[in-house]
C-alpha positions in Angstrom: 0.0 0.0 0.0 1.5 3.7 -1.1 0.1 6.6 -2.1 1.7 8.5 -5.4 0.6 12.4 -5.2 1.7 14.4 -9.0 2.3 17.5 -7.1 3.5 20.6 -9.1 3.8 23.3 -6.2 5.9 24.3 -4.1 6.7 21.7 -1.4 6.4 23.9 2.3 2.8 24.2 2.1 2.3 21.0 1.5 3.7 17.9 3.7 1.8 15.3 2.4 4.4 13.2 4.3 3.4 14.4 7.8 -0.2 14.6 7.0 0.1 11.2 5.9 2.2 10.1 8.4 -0.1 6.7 9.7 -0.2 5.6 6.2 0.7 2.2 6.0 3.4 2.1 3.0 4.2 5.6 2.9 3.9 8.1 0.2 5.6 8.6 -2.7 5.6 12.1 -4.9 6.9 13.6 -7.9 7.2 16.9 -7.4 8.5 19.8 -10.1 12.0 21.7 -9.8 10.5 24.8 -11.4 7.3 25.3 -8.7 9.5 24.5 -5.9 12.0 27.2 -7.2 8.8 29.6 -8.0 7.8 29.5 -4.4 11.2 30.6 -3.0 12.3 27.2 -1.5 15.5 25.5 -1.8 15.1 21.8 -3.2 14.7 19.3 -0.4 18.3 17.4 0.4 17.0 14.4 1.1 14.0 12.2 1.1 12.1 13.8 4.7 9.5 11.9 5.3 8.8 10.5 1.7 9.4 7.0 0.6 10.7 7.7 -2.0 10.8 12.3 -3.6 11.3 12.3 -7.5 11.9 15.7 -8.7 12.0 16.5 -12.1 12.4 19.8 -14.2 8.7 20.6 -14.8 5.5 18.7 -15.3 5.2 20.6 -18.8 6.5 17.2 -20.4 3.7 15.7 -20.0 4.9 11.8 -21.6 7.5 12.1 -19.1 5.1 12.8 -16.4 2.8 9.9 -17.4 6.0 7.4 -18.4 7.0 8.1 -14.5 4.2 8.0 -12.6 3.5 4.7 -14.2 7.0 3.4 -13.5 6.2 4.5 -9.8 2.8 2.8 -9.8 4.3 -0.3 -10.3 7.5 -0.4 -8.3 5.9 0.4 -5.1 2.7 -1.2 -5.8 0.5 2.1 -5.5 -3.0 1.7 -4.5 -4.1 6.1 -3.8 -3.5 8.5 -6.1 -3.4 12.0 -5.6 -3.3 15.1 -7.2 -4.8 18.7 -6.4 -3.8 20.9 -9.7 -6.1 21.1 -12.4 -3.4 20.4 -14.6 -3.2 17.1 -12.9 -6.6 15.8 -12.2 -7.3 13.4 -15.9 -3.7 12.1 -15.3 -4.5 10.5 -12.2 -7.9 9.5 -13.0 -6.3 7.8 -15.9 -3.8 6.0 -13.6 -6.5 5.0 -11.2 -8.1 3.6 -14.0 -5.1 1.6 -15.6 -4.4 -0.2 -12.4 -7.6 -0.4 -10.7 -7.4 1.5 -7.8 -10.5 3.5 -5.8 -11.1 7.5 -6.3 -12.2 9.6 -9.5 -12.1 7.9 -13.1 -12.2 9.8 -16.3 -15.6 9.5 -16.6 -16.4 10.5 -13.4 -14.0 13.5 -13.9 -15.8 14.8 -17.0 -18.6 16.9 -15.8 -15.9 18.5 -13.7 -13.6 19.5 -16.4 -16.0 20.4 -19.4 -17.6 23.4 -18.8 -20.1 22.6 -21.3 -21.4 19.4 -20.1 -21.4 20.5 -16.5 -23.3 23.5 -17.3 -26.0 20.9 -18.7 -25.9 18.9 -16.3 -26.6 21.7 -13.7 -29.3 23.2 -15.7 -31.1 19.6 -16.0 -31.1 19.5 -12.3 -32.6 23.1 -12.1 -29.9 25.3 -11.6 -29.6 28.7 -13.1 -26.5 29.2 -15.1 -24.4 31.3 -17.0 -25.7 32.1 -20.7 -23.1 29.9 -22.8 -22.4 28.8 -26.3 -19.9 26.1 -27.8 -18.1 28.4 -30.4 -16.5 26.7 -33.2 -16.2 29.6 -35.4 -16.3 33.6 -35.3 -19.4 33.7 -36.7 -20.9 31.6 -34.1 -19.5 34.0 -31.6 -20.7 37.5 -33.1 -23.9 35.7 -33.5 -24.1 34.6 -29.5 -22.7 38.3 -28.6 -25.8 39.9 -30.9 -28.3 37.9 -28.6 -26.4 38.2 -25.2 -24.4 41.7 -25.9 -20.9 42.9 -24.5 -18.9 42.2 -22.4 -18.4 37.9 -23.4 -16.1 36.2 -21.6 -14.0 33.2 -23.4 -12.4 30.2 -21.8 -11.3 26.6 -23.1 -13.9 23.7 -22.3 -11.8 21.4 -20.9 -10.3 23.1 -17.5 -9.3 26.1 -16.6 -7.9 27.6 -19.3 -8.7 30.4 -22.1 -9.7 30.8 -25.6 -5.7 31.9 -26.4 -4.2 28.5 -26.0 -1.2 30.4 -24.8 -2.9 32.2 -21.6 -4.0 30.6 -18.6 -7.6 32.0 -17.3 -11.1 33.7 -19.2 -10.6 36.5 -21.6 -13.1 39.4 -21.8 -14.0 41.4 -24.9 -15.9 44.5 -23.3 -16.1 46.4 -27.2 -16.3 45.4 -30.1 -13.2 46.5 -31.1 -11.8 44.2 -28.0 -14.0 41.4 -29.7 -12.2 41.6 -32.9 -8.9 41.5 -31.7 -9.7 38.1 -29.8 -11.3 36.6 -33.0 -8.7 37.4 -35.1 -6.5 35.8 -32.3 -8.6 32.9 -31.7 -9.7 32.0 -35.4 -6.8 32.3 -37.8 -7.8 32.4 -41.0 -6.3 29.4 -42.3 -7.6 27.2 -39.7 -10.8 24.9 -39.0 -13.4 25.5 -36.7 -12.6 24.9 -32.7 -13.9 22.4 -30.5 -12.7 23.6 -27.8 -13.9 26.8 -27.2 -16.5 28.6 -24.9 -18.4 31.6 -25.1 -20.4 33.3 -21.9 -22.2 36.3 -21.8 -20.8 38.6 -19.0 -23.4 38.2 -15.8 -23.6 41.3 -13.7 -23.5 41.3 -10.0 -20.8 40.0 -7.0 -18.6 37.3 -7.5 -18.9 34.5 -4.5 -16.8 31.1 -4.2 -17.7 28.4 -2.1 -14.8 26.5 -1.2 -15.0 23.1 0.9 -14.1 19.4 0.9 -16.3 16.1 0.8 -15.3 12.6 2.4 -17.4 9.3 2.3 -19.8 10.9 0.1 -21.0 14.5 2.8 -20.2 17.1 2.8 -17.9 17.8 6.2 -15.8 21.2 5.4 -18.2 24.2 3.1 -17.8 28.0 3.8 -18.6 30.8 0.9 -16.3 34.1 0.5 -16.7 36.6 -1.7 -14.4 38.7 -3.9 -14.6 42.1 -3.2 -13.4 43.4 -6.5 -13.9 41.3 -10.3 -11.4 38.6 -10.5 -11.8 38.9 -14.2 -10.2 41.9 -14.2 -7.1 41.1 -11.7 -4.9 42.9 -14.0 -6.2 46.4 -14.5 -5.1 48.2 -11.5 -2.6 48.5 -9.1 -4.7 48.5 -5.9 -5.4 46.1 -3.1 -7.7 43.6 -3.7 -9.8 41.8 -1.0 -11.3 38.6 -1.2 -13.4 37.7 2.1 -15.1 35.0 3.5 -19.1 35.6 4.5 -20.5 35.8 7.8 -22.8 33.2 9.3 -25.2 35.6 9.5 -25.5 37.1 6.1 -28.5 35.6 4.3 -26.6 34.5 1.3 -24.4 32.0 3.2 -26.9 29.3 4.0 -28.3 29.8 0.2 -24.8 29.6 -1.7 -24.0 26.6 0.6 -27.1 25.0 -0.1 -27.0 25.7 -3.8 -23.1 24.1 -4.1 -24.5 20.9 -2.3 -27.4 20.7 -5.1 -24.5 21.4 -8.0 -22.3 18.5 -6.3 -25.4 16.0 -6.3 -26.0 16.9 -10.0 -22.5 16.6 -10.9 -22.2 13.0 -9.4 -18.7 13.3 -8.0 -16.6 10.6 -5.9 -17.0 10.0 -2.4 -14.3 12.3 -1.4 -12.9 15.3 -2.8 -11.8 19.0 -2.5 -13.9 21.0 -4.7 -14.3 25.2 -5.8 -17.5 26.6 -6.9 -17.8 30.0 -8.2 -21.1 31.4 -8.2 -22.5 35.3 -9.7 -25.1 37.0 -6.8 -26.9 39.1 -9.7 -28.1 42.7 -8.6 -31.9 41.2 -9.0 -31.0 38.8 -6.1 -30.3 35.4 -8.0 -27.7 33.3 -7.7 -26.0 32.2 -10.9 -23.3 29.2 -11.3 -20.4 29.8 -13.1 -18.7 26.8 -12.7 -17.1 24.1 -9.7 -14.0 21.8 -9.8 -13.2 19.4 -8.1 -10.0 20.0 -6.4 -8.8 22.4 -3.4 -9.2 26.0 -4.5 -6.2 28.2 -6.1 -4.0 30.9 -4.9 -4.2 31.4 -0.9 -7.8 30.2 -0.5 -6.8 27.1 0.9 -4.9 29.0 3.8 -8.2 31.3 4.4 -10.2 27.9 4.6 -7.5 26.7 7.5 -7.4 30.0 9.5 -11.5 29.7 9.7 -12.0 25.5 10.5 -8.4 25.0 12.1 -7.9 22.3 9.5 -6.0 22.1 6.5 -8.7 21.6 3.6 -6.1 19.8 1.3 -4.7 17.5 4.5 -8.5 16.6 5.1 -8.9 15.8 1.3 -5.9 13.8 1.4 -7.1 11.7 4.4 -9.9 11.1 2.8 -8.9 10.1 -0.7 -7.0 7.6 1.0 -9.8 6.4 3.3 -7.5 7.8 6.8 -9.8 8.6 9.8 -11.0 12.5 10.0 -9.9 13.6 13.2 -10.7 17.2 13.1 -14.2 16.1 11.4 -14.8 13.4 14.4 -13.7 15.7 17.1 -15.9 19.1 16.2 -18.6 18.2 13.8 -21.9 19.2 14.5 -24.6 17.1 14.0 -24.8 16.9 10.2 -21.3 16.1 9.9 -20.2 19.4 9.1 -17.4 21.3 10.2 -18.5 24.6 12.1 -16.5 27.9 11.5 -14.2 29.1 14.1 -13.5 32.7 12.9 -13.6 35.0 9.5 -10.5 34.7 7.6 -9.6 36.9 4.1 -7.3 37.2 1.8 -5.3 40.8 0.5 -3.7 41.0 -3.0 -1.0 43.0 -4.5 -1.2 41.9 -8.5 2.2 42.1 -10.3 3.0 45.2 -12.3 5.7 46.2 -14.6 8.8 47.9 -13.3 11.8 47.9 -10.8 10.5 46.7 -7.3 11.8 50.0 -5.6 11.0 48.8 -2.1 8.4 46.2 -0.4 6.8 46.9 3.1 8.1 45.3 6.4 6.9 41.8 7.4 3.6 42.3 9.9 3.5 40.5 12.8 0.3 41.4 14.7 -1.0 37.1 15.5 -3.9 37.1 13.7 -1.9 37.2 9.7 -2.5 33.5 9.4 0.5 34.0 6.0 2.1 36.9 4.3 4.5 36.1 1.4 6.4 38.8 -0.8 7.1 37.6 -4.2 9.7 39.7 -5.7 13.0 41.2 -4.0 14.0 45.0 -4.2 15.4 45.7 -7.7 14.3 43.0 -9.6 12.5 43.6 -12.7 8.9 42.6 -13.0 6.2 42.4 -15.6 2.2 42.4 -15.2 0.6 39.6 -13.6 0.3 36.8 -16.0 -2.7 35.2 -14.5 -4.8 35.7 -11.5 -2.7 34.1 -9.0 0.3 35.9 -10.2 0.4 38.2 -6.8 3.2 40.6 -5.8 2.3 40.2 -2.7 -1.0 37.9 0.0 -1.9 38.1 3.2 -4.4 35.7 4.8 -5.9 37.5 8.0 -8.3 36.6 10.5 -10.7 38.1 12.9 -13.3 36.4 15.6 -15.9 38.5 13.0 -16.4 39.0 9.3 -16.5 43.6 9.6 -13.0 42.7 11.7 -11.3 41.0 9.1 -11.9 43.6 6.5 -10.9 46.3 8.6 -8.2 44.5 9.0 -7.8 43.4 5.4 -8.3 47.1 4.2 -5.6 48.7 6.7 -2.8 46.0 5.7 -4.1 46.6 2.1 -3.3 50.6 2.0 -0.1 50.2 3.7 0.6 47.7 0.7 -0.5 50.9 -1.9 1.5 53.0 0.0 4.6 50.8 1.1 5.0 48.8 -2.6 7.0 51.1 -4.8 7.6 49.9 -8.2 9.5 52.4 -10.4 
């Protein structure tokens, strides 16, 4: 019995080997030079607490990926695997299918990963969702933006990518002349029609995520946070953005939780799994799915989701997947089986801009910043952010209430503005 985890982040945040610890045959990962070396860390100089730690230059290969993880598979007799990027997700569904082991198969996967059949499936069971098309050709698209109008947003089916192949998250044409320039892009003129290509119309209103894990088939860790600025546009300014979890109080928590639990049912996912719903609250008062993975949330969510259960969301999904007891879930779920929140926790971003970084702003150190992390040194060279976890800077905070948090978040936030100097 081992467990194989295709991990391509950095290593620190993640100890699969101690949170793992009372598995019987240990764990075995392949982890990726170039994350670890993108999250500031040195590369491990020995095993730790790994059976065995393959590292190799990126996961970008993708034959070499699969060529190793099946070499793996077989020499220590693997029976789990895991994997938590997106990137990642069909690969191991594709080994647990090859050699018969328990957790999410392709098929299962699918509803997950193509935005298209998902949205189906969620309409079918009643759902609203985002207006949508399956573009194969520029005139498909002018024709879905003369029903729907401006702004359309554009992503790949399959995943979390974009209509550019080469970019990695949805594309928004607000004008026409915006439009134009991403057809021209997306639809060269020699080429065929796409298959892979998805058109939305732009919904109006908040942006909310629920974010939570499920193990033997419930539900035990849900909360819902909300994005206090459009994540769509993460590259447009240069101010602090603040992305908050919701109050047990406010009306829309008990709705967006129960609405994720009705998306999950429809979706027919495994018995355990992380998963990441993004849902639009319109300005009429609905409440509008945009889409849910399943896998542990992006960026620093993961760490907002610890400061407000006291539990690692990606340790509890990795007990689970590999059918380890729950303590945290045994100890303090309510009745239910649900995991009750301990305290507010939010996030505060600084997005990468172009320039010299002139000078960053000192380390705070008040107990409740749950992380901080800088990602750039005085006088190096930056460009924009690439994507919308490309951050300068994050901060996860924490408050006993939600209005204490954001004050919080907003005062570290304008010292950020005021502190970052890029020249």
């Amino acid at each position: 019995m081992t467990v194989l985890v295709l991990h391509r982040f950095p290593l620190g945040p993640f100890p699969y080997d101690r949170w793992l610890s009372d598995f019987d045959g240990g764990v075995v990962m392949i982890a990726a030079r170039d994350a670890i070396a993108a999250g500031g860390e040195q590369l491990p100089a020995g095993l730790g607490g790994y059976r065995h730690l393959e590292i190799i230059d990126t996961f970008d290969d993708g034959e070499l990926v699969d060529r190793l993880a099946r070499d793996l598979a077989y020499e220590y007799q693997v029976t789990h695997v895991i994997a938590h990027h997106e990137a990642d997700l069909h690969r191991a569904a594709a080994l647990r299918e090859k050699f018969g082991l328990p957790g999410q198969l392709p098929s299962g996967l699918l509803p997950f990963r193509d935005k298209a059949l998902m949205k189906r499936k969620l309409a079918a069971a009643g759902l609203e969702v985002v207006p949508h098309a399956q573009a194969g050709t520029a005139a498909e698209v002018r024709a879905f933006g003369a029903a729907h109008g401006l702004p359309l947003v554009f992503k790949v089916i399959d995943g979390t990518g974009t209509g550019s192949p080469a970019a990695a998250g949805p594309r928004i044409a607000g004008t026409g002349e915006e439009l134009e320039e991403y057809l021209a892009e997306a639809f060269p003129a020699a080429a065929g029609p796409r298959e892979d290509l998805l058109v939305e119309a732009y919904v109006e209103g908040r942006t909310c995520h629920v974010d939570g894990v499920v193990a033997g088939g419930r539900t035990v860790m849900a909360w819902p946070s909300r994005y206090e600025y459009d994540p769509v546009s993460f590259g447009s300014g240069d101010g602090a953005l603040v992305d908050l979890t919701l109050a047990p109080s406010d009306p829309l928590t008990p709705r967006l939780l129960a609405l994720v639990e009705e998306a999950l049912g429809a979706l027919e996912g495994p018995a355990d799994h992380a998963f990441h719903a993004k849902v639009f609250h319109t300005p009429d008062d609905r409440l509008v799915v945009c889409e849910i993975t399943a896998r542990p949330a992006g960026g620093r969510v993961r760490d907002v989701l610890s400061a407000v259960f006291g539990v690692h969301p990606v340790e509890l999904a990795a007990r689970a997947e590999v059918g380890l007891r729950l303590p945290a879930v045994e100890a303090r779920a309510r009745s239910g089986g649900r995991l009750e929140p301990v305290r507010m926790a939010g996030q505060v971003l600084m997005m990468k801009r172009t320039g010299t970084v002139r000078a960053i702003p000192p380390t705070p150190e008040e107990p409740w910043v749950e992380f901080y992390g800088v990602f750039a040194e005085p006088g190096e060279v930056i460009g924009d952010a690439e994507n919308a976890c490309d951050f300068l800077a994050v901060a996860v905070l924490s408050a006993p209430t939600r209005a204490e948090c954001e004050k919080r978040l907003r005062a570290l936030g304008a010292h950020f503005e005021t502190e970052f100097v890029i020249g």
